[in-house]
mmJSON file of the N, C-alpha and C atoms, coordinates in Angstrom:
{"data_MODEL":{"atom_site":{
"group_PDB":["ATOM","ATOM","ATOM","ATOM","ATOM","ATOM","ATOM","ATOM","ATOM","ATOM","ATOM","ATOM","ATOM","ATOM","ATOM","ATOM","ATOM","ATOM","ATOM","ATOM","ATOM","ATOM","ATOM","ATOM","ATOM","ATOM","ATOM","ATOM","ATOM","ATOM","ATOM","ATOM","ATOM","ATOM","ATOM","ATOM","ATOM","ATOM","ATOM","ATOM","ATOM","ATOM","ATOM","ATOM","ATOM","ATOM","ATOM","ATOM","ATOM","ATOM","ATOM","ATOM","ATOM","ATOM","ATOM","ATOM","ATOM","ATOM","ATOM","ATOM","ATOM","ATOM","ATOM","ATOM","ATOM","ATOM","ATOM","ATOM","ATOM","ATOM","ATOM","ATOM","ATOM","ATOM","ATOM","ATOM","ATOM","ATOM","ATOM","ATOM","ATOM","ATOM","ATOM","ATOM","ATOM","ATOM","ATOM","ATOM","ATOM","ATOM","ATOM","ATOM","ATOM","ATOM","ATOM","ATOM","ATOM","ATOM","ATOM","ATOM","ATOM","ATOM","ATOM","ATOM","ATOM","ATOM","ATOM","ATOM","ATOM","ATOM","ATOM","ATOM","ATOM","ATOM","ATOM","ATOM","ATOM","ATOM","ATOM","ATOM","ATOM","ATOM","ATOM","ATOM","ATOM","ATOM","ATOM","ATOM","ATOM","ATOM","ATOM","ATOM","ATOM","ATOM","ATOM","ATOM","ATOM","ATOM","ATOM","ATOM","ATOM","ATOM","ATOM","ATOM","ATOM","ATOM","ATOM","ATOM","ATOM","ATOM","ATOM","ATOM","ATOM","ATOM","ATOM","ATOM","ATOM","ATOM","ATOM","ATOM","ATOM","ATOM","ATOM","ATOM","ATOM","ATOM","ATOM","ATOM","ATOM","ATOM","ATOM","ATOM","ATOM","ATOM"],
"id":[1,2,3,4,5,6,7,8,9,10,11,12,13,14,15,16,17,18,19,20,21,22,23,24,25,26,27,28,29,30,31,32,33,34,35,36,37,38,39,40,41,42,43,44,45,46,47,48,49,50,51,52,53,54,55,56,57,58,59,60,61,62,63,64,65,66,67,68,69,70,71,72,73,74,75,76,77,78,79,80,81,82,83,84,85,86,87,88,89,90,91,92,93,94,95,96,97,98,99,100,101,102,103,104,105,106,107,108,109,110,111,112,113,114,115,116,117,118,119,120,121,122,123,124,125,126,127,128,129,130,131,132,133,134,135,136,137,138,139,140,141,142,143,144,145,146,147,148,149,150,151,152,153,154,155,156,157,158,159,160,161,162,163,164,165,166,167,168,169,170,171,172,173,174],
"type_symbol":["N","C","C","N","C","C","N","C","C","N","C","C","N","C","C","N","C","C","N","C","C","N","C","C","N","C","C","N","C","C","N","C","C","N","C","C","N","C","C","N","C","C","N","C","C","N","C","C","N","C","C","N","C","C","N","C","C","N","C","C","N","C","C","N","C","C","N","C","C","N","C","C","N","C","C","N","C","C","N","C","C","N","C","C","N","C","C","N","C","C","N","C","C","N","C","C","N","C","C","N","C","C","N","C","C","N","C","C","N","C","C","N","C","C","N","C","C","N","C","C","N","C","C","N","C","C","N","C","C","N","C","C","N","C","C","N","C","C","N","C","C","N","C","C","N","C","C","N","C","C","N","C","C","N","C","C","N","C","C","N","C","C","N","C","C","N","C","C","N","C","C","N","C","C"],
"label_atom_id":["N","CA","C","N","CA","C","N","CA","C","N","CA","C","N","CA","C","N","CA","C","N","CA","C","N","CA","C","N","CA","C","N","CA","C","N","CA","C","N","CA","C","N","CA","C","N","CA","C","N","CA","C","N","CA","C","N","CA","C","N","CA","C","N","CA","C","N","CA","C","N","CA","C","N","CA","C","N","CA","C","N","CA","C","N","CA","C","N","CA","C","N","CA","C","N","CA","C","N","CA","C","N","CA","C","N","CA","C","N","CA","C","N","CA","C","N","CA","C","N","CA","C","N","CA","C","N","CA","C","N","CA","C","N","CA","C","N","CA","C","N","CA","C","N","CA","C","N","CA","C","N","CA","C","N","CA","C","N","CA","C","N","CA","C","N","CA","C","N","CA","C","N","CA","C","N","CA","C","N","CA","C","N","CA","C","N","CA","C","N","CA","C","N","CA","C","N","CA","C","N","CA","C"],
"label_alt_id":[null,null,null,null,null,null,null,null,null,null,null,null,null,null,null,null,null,null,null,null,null,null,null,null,null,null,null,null,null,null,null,null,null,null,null,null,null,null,null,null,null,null,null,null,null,null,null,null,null,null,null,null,null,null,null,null,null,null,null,null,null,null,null,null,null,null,null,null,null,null,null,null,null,null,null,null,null,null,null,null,null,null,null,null,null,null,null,null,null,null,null,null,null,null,null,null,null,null,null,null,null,null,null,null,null,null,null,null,null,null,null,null,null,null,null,null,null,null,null,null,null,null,null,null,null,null,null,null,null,null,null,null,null,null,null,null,null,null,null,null,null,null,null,null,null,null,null,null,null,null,null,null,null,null,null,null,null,null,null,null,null,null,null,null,null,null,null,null,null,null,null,null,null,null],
"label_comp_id":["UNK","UNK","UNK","UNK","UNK","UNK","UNK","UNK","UNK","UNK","UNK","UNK","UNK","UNK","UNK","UNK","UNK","UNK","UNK","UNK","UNK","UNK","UNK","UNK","UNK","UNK","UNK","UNK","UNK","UNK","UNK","UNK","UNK","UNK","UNK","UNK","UNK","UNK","UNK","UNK","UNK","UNK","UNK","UNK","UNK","UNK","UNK","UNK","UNK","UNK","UNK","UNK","UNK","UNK","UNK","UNK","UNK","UNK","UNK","UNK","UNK","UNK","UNK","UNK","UNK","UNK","UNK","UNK","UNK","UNK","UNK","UNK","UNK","UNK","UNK","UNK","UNK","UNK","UNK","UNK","UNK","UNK","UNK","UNK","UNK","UNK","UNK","UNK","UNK","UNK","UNK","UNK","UNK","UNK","UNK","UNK","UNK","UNK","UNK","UNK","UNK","UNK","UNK","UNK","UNK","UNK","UNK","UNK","UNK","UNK","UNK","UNK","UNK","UNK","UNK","UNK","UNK","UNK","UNK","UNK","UNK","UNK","UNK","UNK","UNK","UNK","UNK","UNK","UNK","UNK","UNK","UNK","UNK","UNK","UNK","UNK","UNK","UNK","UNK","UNK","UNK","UNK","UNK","UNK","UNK","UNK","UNK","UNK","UNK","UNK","UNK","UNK","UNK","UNK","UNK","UNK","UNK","UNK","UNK","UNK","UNK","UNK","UNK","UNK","UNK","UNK","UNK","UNK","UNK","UNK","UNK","UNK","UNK","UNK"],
"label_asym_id":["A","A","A","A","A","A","A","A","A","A","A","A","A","A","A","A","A","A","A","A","A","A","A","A","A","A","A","A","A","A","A","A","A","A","A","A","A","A","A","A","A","A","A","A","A","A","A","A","A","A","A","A","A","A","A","A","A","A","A","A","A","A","A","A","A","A","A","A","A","A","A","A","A","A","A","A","A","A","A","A","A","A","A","A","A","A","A","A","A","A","A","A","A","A","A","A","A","A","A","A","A","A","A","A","A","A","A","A","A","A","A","A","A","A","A","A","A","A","A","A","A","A","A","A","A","A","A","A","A","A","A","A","A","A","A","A","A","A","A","A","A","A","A","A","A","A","A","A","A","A","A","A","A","A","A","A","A","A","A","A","A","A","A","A","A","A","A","A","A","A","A","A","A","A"],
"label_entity_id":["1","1","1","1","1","1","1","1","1","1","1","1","1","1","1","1","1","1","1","1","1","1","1","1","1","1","1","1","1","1","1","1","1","1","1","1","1","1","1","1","1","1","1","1","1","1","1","1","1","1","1","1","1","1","1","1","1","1","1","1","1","1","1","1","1","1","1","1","1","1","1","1","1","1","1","1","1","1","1","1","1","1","1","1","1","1","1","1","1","1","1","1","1","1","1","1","1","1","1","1","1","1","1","1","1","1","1","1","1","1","1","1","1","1","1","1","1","1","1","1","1","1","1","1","1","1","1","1","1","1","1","1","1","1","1","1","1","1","1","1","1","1","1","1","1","1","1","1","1","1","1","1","1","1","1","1","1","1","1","1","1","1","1","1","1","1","1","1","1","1","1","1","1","1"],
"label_seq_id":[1,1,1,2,2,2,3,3,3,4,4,4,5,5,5,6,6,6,7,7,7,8,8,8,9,9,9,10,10,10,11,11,11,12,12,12,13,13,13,14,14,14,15,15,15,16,16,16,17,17,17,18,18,18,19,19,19,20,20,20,21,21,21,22,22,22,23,23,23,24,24,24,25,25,25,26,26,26,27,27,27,28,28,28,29,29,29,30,30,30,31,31,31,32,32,32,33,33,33,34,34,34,35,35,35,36,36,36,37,37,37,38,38,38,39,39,39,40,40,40,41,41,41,42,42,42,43,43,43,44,44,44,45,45,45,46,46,46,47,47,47,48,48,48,49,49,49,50,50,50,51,51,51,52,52,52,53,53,53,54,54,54,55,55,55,56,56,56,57,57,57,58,58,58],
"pdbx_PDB_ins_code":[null,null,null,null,null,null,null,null,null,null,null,null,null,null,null,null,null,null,null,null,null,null,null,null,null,null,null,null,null,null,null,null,null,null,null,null,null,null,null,null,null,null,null,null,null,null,null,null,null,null,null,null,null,null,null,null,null,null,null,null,null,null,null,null,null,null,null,null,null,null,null,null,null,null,null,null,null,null,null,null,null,null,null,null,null,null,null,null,null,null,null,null,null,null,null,null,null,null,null,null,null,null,null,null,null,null,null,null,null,null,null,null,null,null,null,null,null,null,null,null,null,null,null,null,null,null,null,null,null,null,null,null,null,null,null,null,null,null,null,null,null,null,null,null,null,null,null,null,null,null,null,null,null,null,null,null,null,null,null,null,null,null,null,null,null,null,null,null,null,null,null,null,null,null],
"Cartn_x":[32.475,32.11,31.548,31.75,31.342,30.775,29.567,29.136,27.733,27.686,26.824,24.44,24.936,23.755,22.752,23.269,21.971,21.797,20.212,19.883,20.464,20.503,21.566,20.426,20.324,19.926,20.686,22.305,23.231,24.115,24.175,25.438,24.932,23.709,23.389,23.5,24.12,24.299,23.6,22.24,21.479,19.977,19.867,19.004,17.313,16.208,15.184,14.856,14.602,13.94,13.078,12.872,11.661,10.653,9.751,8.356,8.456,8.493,8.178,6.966,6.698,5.417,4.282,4.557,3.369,2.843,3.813,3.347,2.771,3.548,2.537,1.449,0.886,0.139,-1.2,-0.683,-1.554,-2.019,-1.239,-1.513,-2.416,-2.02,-3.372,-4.522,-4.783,-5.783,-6.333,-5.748,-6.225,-6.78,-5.88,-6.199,-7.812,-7.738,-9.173,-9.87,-10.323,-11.435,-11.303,-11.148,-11.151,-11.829,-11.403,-12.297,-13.361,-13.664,-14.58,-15.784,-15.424,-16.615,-16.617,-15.572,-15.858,-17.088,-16.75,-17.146,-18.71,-18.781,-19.973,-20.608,-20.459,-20.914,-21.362,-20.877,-20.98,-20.317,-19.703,-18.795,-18.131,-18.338,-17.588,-17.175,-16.621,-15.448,-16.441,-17.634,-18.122,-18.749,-18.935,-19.602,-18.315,-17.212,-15.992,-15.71,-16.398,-15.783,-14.752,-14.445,-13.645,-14.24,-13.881,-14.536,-13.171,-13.566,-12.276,-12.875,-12.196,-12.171,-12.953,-13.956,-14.274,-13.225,-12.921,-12.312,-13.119,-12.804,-13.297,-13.052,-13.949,-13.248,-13.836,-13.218,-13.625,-14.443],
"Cartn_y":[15.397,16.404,15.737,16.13,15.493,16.457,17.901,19.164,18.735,16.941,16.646,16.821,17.602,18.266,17.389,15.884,15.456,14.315,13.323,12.73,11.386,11.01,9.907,8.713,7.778,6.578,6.41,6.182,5.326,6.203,6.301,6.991,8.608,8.592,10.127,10.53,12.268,12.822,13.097,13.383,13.209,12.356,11.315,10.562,11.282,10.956,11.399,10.717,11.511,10.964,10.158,8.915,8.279,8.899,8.631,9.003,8.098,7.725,6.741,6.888,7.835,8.097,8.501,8.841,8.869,7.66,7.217,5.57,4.912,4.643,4.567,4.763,6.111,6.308,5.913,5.719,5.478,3.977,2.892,1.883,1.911,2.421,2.242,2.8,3.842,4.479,3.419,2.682,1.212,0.231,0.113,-1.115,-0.598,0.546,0.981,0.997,1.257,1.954,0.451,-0.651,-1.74,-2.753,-2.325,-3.259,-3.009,-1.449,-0.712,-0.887,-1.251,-1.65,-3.117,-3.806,-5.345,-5.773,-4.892,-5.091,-4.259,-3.235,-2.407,-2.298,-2.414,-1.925,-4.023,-4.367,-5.837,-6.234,-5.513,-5.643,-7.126,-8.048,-9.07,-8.782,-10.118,-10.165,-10.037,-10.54,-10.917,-8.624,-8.464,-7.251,-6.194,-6.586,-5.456,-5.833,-6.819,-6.878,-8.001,-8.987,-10.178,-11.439,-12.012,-13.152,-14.44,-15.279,-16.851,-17.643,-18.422,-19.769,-20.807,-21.724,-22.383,-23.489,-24.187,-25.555,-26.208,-27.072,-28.68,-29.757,-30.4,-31.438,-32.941,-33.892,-35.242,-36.02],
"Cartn_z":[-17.186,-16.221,-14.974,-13.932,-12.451,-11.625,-12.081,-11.929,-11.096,-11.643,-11.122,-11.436,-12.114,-13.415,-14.18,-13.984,-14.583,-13.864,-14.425,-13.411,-13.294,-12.096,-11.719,-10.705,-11.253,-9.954,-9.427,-9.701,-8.596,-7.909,-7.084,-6.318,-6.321,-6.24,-5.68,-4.435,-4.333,-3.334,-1.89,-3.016,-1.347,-2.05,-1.049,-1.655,-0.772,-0.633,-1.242,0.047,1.445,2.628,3.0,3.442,3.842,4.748,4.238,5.579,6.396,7.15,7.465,8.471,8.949,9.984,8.795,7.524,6.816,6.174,6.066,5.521,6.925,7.891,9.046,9.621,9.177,9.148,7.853,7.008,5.735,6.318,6.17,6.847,7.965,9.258,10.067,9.676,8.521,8.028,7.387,6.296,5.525,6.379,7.225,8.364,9.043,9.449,10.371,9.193,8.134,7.484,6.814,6.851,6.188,7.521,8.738,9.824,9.866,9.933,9.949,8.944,7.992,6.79,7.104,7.93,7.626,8.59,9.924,11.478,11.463,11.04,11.114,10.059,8.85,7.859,7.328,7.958,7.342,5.75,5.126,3.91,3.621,2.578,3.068,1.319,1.063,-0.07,-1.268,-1.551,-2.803,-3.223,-1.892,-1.837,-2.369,-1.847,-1.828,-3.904,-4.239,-5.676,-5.878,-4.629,-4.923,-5.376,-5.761,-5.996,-5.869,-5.606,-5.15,-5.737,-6.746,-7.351,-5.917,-6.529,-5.618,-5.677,-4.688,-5.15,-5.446,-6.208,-7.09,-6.209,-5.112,-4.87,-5.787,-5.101,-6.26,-5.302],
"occupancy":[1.0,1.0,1.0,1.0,1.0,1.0,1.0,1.0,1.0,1.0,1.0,1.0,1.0,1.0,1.0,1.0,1.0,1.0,1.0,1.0,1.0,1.0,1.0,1.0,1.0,1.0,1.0,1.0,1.0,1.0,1.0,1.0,1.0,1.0,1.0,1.0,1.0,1.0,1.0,1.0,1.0,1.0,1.0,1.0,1.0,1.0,1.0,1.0,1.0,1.0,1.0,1.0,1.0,1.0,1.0,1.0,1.0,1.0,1.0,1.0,1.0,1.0,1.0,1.0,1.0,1.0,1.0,1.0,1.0,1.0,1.0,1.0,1.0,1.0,1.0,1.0,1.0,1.0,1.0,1.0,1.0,1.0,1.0,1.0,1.0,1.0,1.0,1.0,1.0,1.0,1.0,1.0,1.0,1.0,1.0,1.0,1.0,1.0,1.0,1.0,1.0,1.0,1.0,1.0,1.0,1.0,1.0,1.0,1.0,1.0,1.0,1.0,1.0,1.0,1.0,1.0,1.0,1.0,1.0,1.0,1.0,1.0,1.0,1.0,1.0,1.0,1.0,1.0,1.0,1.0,1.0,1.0,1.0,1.0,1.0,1.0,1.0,1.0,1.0,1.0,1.0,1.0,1.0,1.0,1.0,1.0,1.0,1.0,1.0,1.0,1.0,1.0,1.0,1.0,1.0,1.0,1.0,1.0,1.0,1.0,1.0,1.0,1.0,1.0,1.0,1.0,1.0,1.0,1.0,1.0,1.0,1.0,1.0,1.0],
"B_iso_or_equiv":[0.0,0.0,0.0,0.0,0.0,0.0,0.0,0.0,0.0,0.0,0.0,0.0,0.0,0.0,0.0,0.0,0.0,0.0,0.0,0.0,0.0,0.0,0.0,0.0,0.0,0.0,0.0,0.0,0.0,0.0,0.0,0.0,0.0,0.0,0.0,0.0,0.0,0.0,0.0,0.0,0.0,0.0,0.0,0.0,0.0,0.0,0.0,0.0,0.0,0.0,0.0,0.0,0.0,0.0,0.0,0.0,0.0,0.0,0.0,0.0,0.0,0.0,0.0,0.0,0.0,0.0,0.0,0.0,0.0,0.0,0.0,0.0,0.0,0.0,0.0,0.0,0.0,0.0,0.0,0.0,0.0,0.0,0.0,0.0,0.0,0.0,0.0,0.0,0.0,0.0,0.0,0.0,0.0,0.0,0.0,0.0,0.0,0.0,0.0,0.0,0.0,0.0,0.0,0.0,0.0,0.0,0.0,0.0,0.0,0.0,0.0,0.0,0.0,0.0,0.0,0.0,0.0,0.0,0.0,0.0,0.0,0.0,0.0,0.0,0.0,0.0,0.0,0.0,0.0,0.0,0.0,0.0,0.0,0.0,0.0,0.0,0.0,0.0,0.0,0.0,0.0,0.0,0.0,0.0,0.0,0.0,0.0,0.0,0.0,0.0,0.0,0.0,0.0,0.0,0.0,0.0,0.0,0.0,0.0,0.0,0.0,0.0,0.0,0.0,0.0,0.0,0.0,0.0,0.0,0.0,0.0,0.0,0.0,0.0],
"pdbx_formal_charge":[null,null,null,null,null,null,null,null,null,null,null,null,null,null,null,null,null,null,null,null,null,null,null,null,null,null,null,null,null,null,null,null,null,null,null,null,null,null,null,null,null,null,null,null,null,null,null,null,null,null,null,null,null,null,null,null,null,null,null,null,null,null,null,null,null,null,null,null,null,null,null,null,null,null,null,null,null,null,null,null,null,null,null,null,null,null,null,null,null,null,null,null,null,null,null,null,null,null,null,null,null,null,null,null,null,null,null,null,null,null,null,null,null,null,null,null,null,null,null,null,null,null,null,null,null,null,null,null,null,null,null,null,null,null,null,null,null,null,null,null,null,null,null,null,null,null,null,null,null,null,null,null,null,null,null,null,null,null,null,null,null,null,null,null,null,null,null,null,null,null,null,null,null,null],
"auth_seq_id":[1,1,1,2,2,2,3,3,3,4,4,4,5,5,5,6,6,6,7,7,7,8,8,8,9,9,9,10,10,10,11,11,11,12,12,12,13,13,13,14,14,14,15,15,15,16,16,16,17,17,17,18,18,18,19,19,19,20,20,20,21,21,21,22,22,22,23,23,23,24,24,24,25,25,25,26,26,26,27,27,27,28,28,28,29,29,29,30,30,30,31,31,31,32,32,32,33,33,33,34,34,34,35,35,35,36,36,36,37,37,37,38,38,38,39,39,39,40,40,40,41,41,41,42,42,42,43,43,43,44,44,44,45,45,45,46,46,46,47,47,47,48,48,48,49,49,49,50,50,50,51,51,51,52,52,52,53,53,53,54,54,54,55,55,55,56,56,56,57,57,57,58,58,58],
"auth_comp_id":["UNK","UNK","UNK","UNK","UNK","UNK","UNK","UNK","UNK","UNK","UNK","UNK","UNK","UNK","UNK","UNK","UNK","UNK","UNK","UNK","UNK","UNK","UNK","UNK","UNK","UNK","UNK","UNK","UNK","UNK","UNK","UNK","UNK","UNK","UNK","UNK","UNK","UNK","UNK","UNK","UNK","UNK","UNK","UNK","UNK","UNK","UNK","UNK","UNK","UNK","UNK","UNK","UNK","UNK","UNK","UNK","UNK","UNK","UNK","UNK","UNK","UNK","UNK","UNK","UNK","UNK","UNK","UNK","UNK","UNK","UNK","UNK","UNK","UNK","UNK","UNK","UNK","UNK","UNK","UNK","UNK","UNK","UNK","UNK","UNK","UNK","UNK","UNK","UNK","UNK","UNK","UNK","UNK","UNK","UNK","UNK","UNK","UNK","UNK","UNK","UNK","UNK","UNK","UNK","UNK","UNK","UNK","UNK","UNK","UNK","UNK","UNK","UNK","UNK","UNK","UNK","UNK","UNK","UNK","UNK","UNK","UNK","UNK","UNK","UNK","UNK","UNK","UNK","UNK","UNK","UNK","UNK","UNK","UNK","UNK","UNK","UNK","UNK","UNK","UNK","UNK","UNK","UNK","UNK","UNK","UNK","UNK","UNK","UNK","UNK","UNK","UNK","UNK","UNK","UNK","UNK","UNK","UNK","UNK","UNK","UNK","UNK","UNK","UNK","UNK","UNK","UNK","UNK","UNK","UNK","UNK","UNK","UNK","UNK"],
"auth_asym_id":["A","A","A","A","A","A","A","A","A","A","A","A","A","A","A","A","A","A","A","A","A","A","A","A","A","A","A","A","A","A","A","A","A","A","A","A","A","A","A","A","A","A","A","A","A","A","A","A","A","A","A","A","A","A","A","A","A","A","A","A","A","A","A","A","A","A","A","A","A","A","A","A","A","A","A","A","A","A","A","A","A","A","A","A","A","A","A","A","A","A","A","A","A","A","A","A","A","A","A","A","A","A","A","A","A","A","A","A","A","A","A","A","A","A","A","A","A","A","A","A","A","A","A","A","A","A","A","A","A","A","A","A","A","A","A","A","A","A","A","A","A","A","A","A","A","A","A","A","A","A","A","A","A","A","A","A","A","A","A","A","A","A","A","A","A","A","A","A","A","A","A","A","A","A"],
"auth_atom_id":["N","CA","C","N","CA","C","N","CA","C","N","CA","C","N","CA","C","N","CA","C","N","CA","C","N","CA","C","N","CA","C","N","CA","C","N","CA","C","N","CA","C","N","CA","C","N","CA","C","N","CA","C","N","CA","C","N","CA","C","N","CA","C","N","CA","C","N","CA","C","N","CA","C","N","CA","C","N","CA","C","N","CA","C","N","CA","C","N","CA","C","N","CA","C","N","CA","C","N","CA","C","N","CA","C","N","CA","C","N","CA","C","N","CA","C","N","CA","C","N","CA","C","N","CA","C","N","CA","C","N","CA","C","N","CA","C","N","CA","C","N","CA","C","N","CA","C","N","CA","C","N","CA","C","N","CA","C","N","CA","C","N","CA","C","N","CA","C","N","CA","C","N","CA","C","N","CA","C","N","CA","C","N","CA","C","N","CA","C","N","CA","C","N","CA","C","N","CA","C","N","CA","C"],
"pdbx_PDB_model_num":[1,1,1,1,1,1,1,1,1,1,1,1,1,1,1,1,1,1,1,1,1,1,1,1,1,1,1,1,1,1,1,1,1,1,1,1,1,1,1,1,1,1,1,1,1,1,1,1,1,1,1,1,1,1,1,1,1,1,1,1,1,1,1,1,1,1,1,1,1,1,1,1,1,1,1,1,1,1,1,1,1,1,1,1,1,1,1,1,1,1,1,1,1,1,1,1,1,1,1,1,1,1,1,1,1,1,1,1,1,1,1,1,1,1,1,1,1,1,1,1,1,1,1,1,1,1,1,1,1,1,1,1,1,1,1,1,1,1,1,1,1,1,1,1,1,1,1,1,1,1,1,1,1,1,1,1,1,1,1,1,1,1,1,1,1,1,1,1,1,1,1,1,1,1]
}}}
C-alpha cells in the first residue's frame, strides 16, 4: 500500500519546518543571560558548577 498512513523517516511528503528565527532567538537569549551573570553578577566557572582538571606540570 502507498496510502501513505504510517510513519516514515525517509522520503516523507512534507517534512517538518525549521525555525530558524526561534532558534535564533534562543541563542541570543543563552548568549545574553550568560554575559549577563558573567559581567554583572560576577558568575565564574567554579560558581556555575564546573570544575577543570588542573594540569600536572613536571
Amino acid at each position: 500500500m502507498t496510502s501513505g498512513t504510517g510513519a516514515t523517516a525517509l522520503h516523507a511528503e512534507h517534512e517538518h519546518p525549521r525555525h530558524l528565527v526561534g532558534n535564533v532567538m534562543r541563542a541570543i537569549r543563552v548568549f545574553a543571560s550568560t554575559a549577563f551573570g558573567v559581567a554583572v553578577l560576577g558568575q565564574s566557572d567554579e560558581a556555575a558548577g564546573v570544575y577543570r582538571r588542573k594540569a600536572v606540570r613536571p
